[in-house]
TORTORMAR-639361 format. One record per atom (N, C-alpha, C, O): residue number from 0; residue in one letter; atom name; x, y, z. Coordinates in pm, 1 decimal, decimal comma. Each point is the difference from the previous one (the first is absolute). Example, Ala and Ser with C-alpha at 12.3 -4.5 7.8 and 13.67 -1.06 7.14 Angstrom:
<nodes>
   k r  a     east    north       up
   0 A  N   1319,0   -569,0    780,0
   0 A CA    -89,0    119,0      0,0
   0 A  C     90,0    120,0      0,0
   0 A  O    103,6     -1,9     66,5
   1 S  N   -138,6    106,9   -138,5
   1 S CA     82,0    119,0      6,0
   1 S  C    -77,0    109,0     73,0
   1 S  O     50,9    110,8     16,9
</nodes>
This chain:
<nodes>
   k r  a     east    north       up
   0 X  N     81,7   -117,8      0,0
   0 X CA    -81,7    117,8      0,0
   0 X  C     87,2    125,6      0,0
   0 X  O    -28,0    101,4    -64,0
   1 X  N    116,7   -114,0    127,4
   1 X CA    129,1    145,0     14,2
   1 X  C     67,1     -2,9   -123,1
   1 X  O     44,5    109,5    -34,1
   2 X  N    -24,8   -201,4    -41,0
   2 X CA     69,9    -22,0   -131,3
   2 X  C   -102,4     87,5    -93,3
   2 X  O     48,4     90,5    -68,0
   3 X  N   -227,7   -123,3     62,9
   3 X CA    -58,5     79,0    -60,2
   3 X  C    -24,2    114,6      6,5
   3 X  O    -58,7     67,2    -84,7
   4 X  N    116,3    -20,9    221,2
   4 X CA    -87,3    123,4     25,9
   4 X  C    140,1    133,9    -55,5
   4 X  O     -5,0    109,5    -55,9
   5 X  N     89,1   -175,7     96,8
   5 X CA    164,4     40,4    -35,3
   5 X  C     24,9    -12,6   -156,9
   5 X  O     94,0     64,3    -46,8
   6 X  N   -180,4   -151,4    -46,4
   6 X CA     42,6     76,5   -125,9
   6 X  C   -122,9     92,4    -60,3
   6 X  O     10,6     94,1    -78,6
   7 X  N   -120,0   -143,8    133,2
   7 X CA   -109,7    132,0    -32,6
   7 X  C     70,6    168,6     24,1
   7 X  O      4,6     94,2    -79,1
   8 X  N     42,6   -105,5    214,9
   8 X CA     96,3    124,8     -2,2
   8 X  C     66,5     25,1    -89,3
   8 X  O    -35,5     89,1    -77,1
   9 X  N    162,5   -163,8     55,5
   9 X CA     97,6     10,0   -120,0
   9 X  C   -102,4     39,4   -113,2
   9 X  O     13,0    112,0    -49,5
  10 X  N   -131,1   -208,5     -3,6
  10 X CA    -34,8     80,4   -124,7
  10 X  C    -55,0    151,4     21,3
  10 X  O     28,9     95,0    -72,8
  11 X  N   -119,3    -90,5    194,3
  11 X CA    -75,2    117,1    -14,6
  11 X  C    128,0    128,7     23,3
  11 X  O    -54,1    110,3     -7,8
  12 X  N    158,4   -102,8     25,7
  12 X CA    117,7     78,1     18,1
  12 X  C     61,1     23,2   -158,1
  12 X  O     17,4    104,5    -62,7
  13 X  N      1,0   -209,9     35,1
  13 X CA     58,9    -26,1   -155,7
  13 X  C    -95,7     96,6   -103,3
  13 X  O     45,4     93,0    -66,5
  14 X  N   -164,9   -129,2     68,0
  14 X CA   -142,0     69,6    -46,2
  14 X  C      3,3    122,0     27,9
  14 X  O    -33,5     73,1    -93,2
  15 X  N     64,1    -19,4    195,6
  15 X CA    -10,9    164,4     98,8
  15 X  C    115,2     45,5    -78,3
  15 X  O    -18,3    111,7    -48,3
  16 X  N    142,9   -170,5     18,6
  16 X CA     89,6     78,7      4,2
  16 X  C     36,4     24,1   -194,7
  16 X  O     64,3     85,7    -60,6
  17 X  N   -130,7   -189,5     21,7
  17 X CA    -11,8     41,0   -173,3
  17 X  C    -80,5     64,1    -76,8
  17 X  O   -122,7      1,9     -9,8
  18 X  N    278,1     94,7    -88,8
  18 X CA   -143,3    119,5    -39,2
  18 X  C    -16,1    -82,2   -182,5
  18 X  O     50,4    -85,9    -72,3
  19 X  N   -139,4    171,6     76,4
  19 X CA   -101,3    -85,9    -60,2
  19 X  C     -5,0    121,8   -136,7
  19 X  O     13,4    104,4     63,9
  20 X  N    -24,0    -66,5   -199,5
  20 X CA     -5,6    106,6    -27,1
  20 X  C   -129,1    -30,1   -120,2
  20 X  O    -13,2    -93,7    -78,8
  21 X  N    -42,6    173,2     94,7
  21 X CA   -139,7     17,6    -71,6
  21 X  C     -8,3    119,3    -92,9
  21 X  O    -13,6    109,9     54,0
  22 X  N     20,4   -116,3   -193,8
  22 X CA    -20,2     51,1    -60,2
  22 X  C   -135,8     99,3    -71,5
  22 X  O    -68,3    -37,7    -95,2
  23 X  N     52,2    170,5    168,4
  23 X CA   -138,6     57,8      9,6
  23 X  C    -69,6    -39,9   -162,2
  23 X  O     59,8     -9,5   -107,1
  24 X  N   -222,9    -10,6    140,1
  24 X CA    -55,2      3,7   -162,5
  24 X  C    -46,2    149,2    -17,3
  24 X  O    -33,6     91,8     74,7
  25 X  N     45,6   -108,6   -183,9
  25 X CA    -61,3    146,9    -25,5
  25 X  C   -157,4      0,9    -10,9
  25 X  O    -80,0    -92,6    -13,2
  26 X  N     65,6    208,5     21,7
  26 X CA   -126,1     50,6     73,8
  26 X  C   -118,9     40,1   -186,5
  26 X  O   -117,8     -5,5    -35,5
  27 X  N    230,4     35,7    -13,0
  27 X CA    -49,4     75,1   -143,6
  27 X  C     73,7    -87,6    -92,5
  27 X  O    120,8     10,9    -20,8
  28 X  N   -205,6   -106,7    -39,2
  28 X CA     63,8    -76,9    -98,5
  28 X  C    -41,9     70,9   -129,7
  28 X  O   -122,2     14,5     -4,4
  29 X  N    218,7     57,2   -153,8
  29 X CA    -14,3     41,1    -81,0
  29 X  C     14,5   -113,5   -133,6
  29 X  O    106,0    -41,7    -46,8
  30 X  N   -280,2     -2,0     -8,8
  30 X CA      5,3    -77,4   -101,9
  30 X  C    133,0     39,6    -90,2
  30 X  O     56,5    108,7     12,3
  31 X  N    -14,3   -211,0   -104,2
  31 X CA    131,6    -17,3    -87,5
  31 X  C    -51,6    134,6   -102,8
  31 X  O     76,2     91,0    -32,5
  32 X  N   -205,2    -99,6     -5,2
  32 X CA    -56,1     73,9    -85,8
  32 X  C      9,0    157,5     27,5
  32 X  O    -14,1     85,6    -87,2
  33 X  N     42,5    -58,9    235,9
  33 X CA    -23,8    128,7     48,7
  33 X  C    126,0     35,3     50,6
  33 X  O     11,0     97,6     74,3
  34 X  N    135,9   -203,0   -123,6
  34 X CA     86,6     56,2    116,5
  34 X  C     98,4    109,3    -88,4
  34 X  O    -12,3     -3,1   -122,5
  35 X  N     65,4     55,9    155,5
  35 X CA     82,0    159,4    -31,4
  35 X  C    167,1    -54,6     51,4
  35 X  O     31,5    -32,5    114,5
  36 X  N     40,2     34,5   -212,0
  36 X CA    118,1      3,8     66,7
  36 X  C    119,5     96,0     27,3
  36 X  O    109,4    -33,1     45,8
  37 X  N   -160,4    190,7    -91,8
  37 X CA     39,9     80,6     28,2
  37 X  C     -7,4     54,5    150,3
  37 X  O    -49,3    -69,8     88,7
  38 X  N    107,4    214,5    -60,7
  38 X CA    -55,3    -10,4    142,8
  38 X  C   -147,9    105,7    -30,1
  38 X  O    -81,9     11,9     91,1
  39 X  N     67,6     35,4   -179,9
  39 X CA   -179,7    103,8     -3,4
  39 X  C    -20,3    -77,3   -151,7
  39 X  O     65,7    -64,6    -81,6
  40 X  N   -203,4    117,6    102,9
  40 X CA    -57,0    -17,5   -140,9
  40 X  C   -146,5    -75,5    -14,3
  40 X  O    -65,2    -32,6     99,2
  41 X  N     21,1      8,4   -237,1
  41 X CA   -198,8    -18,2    -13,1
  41 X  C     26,9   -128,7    -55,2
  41 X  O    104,1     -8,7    -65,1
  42 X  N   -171,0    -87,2     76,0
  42 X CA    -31,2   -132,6   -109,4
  42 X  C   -166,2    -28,6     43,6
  42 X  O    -46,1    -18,0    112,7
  43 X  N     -8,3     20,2   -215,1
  43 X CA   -109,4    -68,6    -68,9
  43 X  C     -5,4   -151,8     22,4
  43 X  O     98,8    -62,7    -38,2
  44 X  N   -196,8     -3,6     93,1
  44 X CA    -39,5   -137,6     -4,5
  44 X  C     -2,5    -56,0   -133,9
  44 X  O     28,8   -119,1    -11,2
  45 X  N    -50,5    167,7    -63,4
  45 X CA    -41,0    -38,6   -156,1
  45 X  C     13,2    155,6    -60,2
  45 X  O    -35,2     95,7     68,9
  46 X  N     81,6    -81,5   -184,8
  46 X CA    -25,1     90,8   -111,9
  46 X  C   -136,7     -2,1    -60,0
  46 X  O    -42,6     94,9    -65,9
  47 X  N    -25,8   -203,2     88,8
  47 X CA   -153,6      2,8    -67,4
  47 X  C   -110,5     -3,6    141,5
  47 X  O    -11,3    -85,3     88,0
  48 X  N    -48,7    192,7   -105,7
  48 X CA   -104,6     36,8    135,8
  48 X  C   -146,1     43,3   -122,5
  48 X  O    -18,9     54,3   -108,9
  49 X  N    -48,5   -116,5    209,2
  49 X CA   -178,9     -1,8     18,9
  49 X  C    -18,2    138,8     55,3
  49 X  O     28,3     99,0    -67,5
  50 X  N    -95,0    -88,1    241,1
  50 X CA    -52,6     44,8     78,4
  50 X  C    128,8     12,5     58,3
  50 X  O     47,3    113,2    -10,1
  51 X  N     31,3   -207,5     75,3
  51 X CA     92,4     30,7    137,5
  51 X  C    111,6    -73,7    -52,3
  51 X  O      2,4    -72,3    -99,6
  52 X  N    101,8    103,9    190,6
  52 X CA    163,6    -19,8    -57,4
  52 X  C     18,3    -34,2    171,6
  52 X  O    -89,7     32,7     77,8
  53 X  N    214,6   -101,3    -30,2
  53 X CA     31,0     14,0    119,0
  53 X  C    177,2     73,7    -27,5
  53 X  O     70,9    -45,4    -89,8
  54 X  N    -33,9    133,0    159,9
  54 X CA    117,5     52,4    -34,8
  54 X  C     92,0     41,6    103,6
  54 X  O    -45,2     73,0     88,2
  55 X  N    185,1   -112,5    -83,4
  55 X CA     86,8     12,4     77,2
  55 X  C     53,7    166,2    -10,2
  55 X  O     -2,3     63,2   -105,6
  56 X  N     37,6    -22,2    202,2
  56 X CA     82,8    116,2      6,6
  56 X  C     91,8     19,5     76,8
  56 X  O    -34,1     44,1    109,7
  57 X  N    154,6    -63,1   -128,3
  57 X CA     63,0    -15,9     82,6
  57 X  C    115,8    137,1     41,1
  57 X  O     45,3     76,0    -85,6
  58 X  N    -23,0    -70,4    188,0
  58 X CA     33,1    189,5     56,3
  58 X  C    151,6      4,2     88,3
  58 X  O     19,9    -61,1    104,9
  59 X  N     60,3    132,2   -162,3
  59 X CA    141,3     -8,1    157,9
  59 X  C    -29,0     50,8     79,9
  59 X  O     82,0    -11,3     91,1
  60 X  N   -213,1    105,7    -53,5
  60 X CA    -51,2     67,0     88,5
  60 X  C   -168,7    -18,6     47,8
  60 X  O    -91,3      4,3    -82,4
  61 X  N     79,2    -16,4    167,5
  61 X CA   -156,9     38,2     56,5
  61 X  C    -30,1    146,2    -35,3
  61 X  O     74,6     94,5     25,9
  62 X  N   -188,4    -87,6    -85,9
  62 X CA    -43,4    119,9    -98,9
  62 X  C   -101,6     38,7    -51,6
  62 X  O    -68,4   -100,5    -19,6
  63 X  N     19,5    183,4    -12,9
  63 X CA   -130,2     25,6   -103,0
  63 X  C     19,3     -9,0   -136,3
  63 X  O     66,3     88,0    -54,8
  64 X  N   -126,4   -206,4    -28,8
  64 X CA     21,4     -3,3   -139,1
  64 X  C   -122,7     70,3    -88,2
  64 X  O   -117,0     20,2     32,5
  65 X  N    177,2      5,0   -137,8
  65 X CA   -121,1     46,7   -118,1
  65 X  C    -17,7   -124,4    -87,4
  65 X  O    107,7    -41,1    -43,2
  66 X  N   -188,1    -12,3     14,8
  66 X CA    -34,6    -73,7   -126,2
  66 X  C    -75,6     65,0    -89,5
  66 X  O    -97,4     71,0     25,1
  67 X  N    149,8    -99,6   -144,6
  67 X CA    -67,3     79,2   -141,2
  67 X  C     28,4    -86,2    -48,8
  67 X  O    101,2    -69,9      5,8
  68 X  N   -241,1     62,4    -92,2
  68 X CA    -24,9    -81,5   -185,8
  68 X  C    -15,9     71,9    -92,2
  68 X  O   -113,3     47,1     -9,8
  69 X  N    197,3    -14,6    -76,4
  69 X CA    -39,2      3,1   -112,2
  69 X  C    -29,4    -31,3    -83,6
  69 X  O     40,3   -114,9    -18,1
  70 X  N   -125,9    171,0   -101,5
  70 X CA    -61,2    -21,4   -116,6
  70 X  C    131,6    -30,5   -137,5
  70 X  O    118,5     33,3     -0,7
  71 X  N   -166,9    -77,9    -61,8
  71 X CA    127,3    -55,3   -165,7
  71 X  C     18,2    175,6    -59,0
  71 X  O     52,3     11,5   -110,9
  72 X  N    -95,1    120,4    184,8
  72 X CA     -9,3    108,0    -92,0
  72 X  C    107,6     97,6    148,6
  72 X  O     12,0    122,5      3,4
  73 X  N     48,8   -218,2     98,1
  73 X CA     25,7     52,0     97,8
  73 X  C     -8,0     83,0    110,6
  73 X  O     82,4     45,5     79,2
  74 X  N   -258,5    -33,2   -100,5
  74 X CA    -89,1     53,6     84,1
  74 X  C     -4,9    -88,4    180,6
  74 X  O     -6,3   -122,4     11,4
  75 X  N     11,5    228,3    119,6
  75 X CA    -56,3    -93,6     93,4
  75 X  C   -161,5     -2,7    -16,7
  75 X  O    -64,0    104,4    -13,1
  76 X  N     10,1   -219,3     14,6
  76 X CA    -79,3   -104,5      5,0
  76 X  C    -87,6      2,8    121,5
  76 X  O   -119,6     29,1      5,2
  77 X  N    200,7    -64,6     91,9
  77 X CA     -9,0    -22,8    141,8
  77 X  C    117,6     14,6    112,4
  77 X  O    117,5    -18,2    -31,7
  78 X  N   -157,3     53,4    169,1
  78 X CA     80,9     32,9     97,5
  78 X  C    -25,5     24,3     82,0
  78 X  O    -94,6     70,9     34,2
  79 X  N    236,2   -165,7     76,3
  79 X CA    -91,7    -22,1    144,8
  79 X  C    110,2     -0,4     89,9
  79 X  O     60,7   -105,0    -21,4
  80 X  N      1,9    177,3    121,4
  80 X CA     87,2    -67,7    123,0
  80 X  C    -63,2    -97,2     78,8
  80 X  O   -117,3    -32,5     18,3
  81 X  N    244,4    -11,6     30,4
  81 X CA     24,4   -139,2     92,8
  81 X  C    112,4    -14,8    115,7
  81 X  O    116,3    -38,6    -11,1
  82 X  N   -171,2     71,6     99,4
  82 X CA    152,6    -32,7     80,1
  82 X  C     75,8   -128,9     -3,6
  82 X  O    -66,5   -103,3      7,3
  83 X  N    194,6     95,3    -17,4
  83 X CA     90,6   -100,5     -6,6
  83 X  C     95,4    -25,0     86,8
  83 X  O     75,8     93,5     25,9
  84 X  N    -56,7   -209,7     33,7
  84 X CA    125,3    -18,7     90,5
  84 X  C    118,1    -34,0    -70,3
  84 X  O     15,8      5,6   -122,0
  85 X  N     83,3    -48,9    226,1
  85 X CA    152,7    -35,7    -81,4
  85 X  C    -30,4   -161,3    -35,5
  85 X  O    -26,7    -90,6     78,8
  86 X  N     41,9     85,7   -244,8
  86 X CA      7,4   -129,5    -57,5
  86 X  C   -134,0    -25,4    -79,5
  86 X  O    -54,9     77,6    -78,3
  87 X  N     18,3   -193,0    113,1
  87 X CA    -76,5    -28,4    -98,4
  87 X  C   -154,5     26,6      9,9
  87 X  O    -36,1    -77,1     88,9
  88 X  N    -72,0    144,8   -132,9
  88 X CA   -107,3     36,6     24,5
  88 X  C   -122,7    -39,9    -98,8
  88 X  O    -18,5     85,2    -86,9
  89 X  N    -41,6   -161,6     83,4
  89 X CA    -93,1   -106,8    -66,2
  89 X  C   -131,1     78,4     15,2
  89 X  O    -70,1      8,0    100,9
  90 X  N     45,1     66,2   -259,1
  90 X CA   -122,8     74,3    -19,1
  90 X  C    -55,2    -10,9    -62,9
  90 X  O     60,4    -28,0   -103,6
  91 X  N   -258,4     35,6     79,8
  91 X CA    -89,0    -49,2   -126,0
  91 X  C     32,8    135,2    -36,9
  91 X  O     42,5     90,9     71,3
  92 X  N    -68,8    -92,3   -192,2
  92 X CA    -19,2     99,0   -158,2
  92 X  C   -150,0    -38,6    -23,1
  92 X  O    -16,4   -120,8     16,9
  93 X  N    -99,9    189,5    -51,2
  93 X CA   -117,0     -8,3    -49,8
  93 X  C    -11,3     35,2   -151,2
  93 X  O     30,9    117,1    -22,1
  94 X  N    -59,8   -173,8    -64,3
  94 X CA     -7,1     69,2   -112,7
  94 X  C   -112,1    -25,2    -39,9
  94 X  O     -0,2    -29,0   -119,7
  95 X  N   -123,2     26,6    180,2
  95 X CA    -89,6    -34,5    -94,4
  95 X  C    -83,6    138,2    -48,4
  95 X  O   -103,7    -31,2    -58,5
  96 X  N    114,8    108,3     64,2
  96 X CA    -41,2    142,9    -38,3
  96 X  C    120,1     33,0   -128,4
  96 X  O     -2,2    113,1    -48,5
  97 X  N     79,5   -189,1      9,3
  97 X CA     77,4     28,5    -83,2
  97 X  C    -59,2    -75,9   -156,2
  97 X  O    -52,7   -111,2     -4,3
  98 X  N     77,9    205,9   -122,9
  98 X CA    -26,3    -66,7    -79,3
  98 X  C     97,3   -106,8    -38,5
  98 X  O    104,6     -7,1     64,5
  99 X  N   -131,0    -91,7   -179,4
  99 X CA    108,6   -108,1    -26,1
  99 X  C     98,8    104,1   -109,7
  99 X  O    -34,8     85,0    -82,0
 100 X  N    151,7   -128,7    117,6
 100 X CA    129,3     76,8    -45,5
 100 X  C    123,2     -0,5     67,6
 100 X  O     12,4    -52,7    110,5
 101 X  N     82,1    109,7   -171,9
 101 X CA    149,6    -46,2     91,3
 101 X  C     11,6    146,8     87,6
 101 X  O    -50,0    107,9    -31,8
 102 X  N    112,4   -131,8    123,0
 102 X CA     15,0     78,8    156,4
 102 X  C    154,8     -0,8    -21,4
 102 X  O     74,5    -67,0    -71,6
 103 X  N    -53,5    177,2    170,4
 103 X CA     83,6    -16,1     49,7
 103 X  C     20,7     27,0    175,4
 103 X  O    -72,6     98,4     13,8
 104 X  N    131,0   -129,9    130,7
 104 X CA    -14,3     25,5    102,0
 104 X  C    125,9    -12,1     29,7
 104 X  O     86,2    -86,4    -16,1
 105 X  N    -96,1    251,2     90,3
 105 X CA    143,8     95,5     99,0
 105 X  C      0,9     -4,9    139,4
 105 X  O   -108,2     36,1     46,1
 106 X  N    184,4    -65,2     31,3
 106 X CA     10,1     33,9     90,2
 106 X  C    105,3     87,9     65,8
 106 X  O    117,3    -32,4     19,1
 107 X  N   -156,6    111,2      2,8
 107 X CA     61,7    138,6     45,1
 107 X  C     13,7     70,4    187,5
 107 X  O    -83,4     29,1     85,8
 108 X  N    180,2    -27,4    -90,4
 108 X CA     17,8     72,9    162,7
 108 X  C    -45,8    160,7     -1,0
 108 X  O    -11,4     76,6    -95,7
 109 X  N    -14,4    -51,0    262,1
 109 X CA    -53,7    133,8    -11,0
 109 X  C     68,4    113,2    -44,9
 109 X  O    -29,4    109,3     48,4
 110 X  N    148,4   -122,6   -165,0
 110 X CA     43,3    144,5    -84,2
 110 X  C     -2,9    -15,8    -91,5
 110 X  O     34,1     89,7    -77,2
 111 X  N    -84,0   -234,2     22,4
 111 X CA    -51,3     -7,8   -116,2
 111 X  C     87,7    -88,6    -93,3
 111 X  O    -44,3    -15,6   -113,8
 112 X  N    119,8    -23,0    133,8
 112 X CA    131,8    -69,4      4,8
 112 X  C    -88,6   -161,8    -42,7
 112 X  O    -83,4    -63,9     64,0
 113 X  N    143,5     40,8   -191,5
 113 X CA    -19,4   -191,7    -31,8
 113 X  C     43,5    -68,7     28,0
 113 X  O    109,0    -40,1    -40,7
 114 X  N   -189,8    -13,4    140,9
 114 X CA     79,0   -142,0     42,9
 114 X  C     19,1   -111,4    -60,2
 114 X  O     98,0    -71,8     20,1
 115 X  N   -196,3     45,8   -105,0
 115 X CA    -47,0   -133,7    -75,5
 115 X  C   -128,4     55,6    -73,4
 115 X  O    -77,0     88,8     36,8
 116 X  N     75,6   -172,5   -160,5
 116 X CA    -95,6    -22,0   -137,0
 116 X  C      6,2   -140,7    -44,4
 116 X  O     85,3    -88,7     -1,1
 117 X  N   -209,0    102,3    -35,3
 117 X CA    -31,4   -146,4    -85,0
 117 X  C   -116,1    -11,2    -71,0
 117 X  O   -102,4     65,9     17,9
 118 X  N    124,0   -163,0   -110,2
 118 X CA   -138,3     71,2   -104,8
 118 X  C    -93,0   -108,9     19,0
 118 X  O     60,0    -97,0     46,4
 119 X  N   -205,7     71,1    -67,3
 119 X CA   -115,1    -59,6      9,6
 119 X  C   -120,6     37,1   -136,3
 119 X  O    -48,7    105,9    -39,5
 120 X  N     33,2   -244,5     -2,6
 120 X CA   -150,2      2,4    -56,4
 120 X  C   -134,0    -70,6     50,6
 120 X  O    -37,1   -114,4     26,1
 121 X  N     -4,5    216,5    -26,3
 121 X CA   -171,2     13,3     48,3
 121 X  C    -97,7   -107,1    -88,7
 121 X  O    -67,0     65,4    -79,9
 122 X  N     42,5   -196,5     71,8
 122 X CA    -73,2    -32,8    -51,1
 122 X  C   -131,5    -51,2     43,8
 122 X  O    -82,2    -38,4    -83,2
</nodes>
């Protein structure tokens, strides 16, 4: 019985005293489709959008962004801020008020400054 109780110790000591290292998961997993490998910038889920797009934006700063679409005649279209944190920021696009045609969408910091473009058709 002292033989058992004397290596339960030994293990539960052995156990206590090993570190153990755990690799955190991430919290925000970015589909392959949405990932950016720069450090800022816009990607589109697809180049071909309906109604809704899901879209990455990704920022070196926490910030207020502008998004603009433009029209094929380089007109804005549409426009909307969004606040953004540092990294990667996973946002719908609505287009269904848009006619079918090719787009284009900016994202811009508050001096107006391009961060990222990418073009889209509306079908």
């Amino acid at each position: 019985m002292k033989k058992l109780i004397l290596i339960a110790l030994v293990a539960i000591t052995f156990v206590g005293c090993t570190k153990i290292d755990v690799a955190p998961t991430p919290v925000n997993l970015v589909p392959n489709e949405l990932a950016i490998n720069s450090v800022s910038g816009i990607k589109l889920e697809s180049p071909f959008v309906t109604s809704q797009v899901a879209m990455n934006v990704k920022s070196e700063t926490a910030q207020v962004v502008t998004i603009k679409i433009f029209d094929i005649s380089n007109r804005v279209v549409s426009k909307s801020t969004s606040e953004v944190k540092v990294g990667d920021n996973i946002l719908k696009v609505y287009t269904s008020a848009l006619p079918s045609s090719a787009y284009r969408i900016g994202l811009f910091d508050d001096k107006g400054n391009q961060l990222g473009i990418t073009d889209f058709n509306k079908i």
